[in-house]
N, C-alpha and C positions, 0 to 999 in steps of 0.2 A: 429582470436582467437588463440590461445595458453594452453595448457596444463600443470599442475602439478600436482605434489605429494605432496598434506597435508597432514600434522600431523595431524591434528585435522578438526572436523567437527560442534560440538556442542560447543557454548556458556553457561553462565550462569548454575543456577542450581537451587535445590528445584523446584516448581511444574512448570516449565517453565523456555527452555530450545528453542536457535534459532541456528540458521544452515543458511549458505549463500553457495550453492554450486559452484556458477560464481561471479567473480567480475568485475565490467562494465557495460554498457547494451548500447544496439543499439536499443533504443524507442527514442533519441534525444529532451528528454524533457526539452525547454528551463532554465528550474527553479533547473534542479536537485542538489540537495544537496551533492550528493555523490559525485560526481566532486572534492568537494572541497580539497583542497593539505594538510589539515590535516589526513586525510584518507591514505596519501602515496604512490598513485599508482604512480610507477616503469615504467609504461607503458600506451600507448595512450589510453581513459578512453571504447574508441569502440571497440577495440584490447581485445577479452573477455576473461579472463582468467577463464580455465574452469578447478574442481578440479575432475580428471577423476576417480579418488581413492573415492569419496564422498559415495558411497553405502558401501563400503567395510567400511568403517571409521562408520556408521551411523549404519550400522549390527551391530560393533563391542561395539558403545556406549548403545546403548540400550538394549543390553542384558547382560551389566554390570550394567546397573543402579538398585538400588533395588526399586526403586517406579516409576508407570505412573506418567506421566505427559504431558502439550500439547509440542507441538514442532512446534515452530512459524518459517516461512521463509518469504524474499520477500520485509524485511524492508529498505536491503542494496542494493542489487541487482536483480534484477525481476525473476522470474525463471521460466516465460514463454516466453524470448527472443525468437529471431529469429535461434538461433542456437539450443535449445531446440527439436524443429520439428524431427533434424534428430540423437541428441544425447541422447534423451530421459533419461536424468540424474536424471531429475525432476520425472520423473513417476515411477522410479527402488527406486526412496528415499520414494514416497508412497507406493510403496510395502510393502517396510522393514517396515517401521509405521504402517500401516495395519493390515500385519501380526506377528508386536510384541506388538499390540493392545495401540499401544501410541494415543494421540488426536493430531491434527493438527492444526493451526491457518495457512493460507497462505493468501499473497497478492500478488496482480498482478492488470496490467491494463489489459491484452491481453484477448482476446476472446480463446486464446490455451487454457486456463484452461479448456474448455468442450471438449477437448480430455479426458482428465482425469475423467471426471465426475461422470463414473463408481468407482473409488478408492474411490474418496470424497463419494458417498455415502454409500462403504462400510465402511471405516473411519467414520461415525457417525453414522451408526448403531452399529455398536461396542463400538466405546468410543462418541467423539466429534469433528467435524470438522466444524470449520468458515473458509469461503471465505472471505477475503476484497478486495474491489473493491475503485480505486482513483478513485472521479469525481469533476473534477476541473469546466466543464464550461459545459452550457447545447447546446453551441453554436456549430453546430460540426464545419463549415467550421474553428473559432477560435479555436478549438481543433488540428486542423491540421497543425496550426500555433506552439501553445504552447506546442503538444504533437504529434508527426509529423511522425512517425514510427511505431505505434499501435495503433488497432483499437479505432473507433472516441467513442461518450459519447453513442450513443445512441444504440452501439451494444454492449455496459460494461452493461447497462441498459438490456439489454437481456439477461446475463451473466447472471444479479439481477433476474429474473426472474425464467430462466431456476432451478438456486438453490432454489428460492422457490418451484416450481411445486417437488423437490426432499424432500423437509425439509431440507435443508443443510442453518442451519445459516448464515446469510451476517451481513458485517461492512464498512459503505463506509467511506473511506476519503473523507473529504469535504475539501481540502488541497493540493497547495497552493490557495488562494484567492491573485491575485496580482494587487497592487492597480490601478489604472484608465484602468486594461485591464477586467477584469472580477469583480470587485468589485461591484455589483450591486442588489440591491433588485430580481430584477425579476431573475435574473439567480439562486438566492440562492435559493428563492424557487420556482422555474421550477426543480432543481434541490430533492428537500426534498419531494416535491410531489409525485416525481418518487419512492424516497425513502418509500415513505407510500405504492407506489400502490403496491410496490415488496415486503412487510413486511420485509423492514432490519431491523435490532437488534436494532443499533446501529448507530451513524454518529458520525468522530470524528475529532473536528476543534479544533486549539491553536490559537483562536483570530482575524480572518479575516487578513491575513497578510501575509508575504512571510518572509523568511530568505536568508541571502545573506555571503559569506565569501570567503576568499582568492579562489580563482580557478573556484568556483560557479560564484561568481560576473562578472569575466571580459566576462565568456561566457554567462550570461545572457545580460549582456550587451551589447555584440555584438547583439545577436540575437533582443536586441529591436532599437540596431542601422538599421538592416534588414527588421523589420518587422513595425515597430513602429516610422517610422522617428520623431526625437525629445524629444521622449519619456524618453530617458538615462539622457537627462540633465533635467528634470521635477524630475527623480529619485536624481540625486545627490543634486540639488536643495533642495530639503524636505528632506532628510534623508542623505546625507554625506555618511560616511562608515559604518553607522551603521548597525551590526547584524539581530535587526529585525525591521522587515520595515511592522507596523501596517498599511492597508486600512486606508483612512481619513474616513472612511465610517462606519469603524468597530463596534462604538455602534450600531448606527440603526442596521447593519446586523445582531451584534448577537443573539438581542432583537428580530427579526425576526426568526433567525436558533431556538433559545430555544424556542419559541411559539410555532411553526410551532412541532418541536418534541414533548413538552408537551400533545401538543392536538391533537396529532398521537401515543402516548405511544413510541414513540423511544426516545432511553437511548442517551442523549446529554453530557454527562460530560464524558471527557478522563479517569480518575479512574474508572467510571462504566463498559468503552467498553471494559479499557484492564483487567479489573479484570473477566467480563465474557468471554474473553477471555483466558485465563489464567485459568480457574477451569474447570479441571475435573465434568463429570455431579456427581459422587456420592459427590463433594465436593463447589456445586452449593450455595451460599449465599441468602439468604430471600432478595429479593429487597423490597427496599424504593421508597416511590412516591419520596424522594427525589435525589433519582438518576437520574429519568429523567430528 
C-alpha cells in the first residue's frame, strides 16, 4: 500500500453524499468492476492506496454542511480490507459520523465490519445506519474461487444476522450472478432464504448478469482460464465484447428473486433499496406494496 493527501473526501450532494477512503482492494474478486482502466489507476490495483488525511477531510466536510444526510461508502473500494485491521481509517471516519450525527449507508464483504459494531449501532440510534452485505453464491468452496481473500458466504451470513440481533438495517447484493458459474435456481434462492431468515430490507440485483470492460475483462478472463477450463471461450462465444453479459437463465431467476421477495416482504426493486437507503428516518417515504 501507499499513501496520500486528498483534497477532497465526499462526493455528490443533497441528501446523500459517498466517500471512498482507499482505492484498490486485496479481496481478489475474480468479477470486479473497479479494475477496469476507465477508473484510471496509476497503480497496481492490490497496491492500496490509502488516503491518510480521510478523517481530517470528512471532520472538515461535515460540519460545513448545513443539512444531515446519509453518507454511503464501500461502492468503489471495500473499506474493510486487509489493511484496515491495523489502520483503522475506516473506524476514525465512523467516529466523525457519529459524533456529527450524519447516517451511514456502508458496504462490505468482510466479516471486519463486527469490529465496528459498536459505532454502527450507535450511528442508528442516533440517525440511520444500513449495512450491505455482497452475496454472490451460496456455495462457499466456489466463493473461494470467485471471491478468494474474504471471508466465504456463510460467515457474511452471520454478518446478516449479528446486525439483526442489533436492529441495524441490512441490504444484500445479490450481484454479480455470472452466467454458467452460479446462475442457478437453487443458489438464488438458498441464497434469498437466508435473506428472510436474517430480516434484510432489501436485495438488490440489475438482471441476473455480470458486467465486463476494458481491464475487468482480460482478468476475469484469466481467472476463468485458471479456474474454469474452457469456460472463456463459451463466454466469447455467446457475448463477444459485449458490456453486459445477461445469465441465459436470467428470466426464470428473476421471476424466482421477485417471488421469493414478494412473499417474504423484502423491497426487490433498485429504486426502492437505494432510496431507503438514501432517507434520513425523519424524511422516511410511505411505502408501496409496489416497491417490493
Amino acid at each position: 500500500m501507499h499513501f496520500v493527501e486528498a483534497r477532497g473526501i465526499l462526493s455528490g450532494n443533497g441528501g446523500h453524499c459517498g466517500m471512498n477512503i482507499y482505492r484498490g482492494c486485496t479481496h481478489g474478486c475474480i468479477y470486479c468492476d473497479s479494475r477496469s482502466r476507465c477508473y484510471q489507476f496509476t497503480h497496481p490495483f492490490e497496491d492500496i492506496e490509502v488516503k491518510r488525511n480521510a478523517p481530517e477531510l470528512l471532520e472538515k466536510a461535515l460540519r460545513s454542511k448545513r443539512e444531515k444526510c446519509m453518507i454511503g461508502t464501500g461502492a468503489m473500494s471495500d473499506p474493510y480490507m486487509h489493511c484496515e485491521e491495523e489502520l483503522k481509517l475506516t473506524r476514525r471516519c465512523l467516529e466523525i459520523i457519529r459524533d456529527n450525527e450524519f447516517g451511514l449507508a456502508i458496504q462490505t464483504k468482510s466479516d471486519r465490519i463486527l469490529r465496528d459494531i459498536d459505532l454502527l449501532d450507535e450511528i442508528n440510534s442516533r440517525t440511520k445506519c444500513v449495512v450491505q452485505m455482497t452475496l454472490t453464491t451460496y456455495d462457499d468452496e466456489l466463493c473461494g474461487i470467485i471471491e478468494p481473500n474474504v471471508c466465504n458466504t456463510k460467515r457474511r451470513i452471520e454478518v446478516l444476522q449479528k446486525m439483526q440481533e442489533r436492529g441495524i438495517p441490512t441490504i444484500v447484493w445479490l450481484t454479480p450472478i455470472l452466467p454458467f458459474i452460479n446462475d442457478t435456481e437453487e443458489n438464488i434462492t438458498a441464497i434469498l432464504n437466508e435473506c428472510a431468515r436474517t430480516s434484510v430490507k432489501g436485495v438488490i440485483d440489475f438482471g441476473m448478469g455480470l458486467t465486463l470492460r476494458e481491464g475487468d475483462r482480460e482478468y476475469y478472463y484469466a481467472a476463468l482460464d485458471k479456474y474454469f477450463p474452457g469456460m472463456k471461450e463459451r463466454y466469447i462465444e455467446r457475448y463477444g465484447n459485449a458490456y453486459e453479459l445477461p445469465s441465459p437463465n436470467a428470466g426464470k431467476l428473476l421471476k424466482v428473486f421477485r417471488s421469493i421477495c414478494r412473499d417474504k416482504g423484502i423491497m426487490s426493486s433498485p429504486e426502492a433499496c437505494f432510496g431507503y437507503m438514501q432517507e434520513l428516518p425523519d424524511k422516511y417515504p410511505q411505502m408501496s406494496i409496489f416497491d417490493l
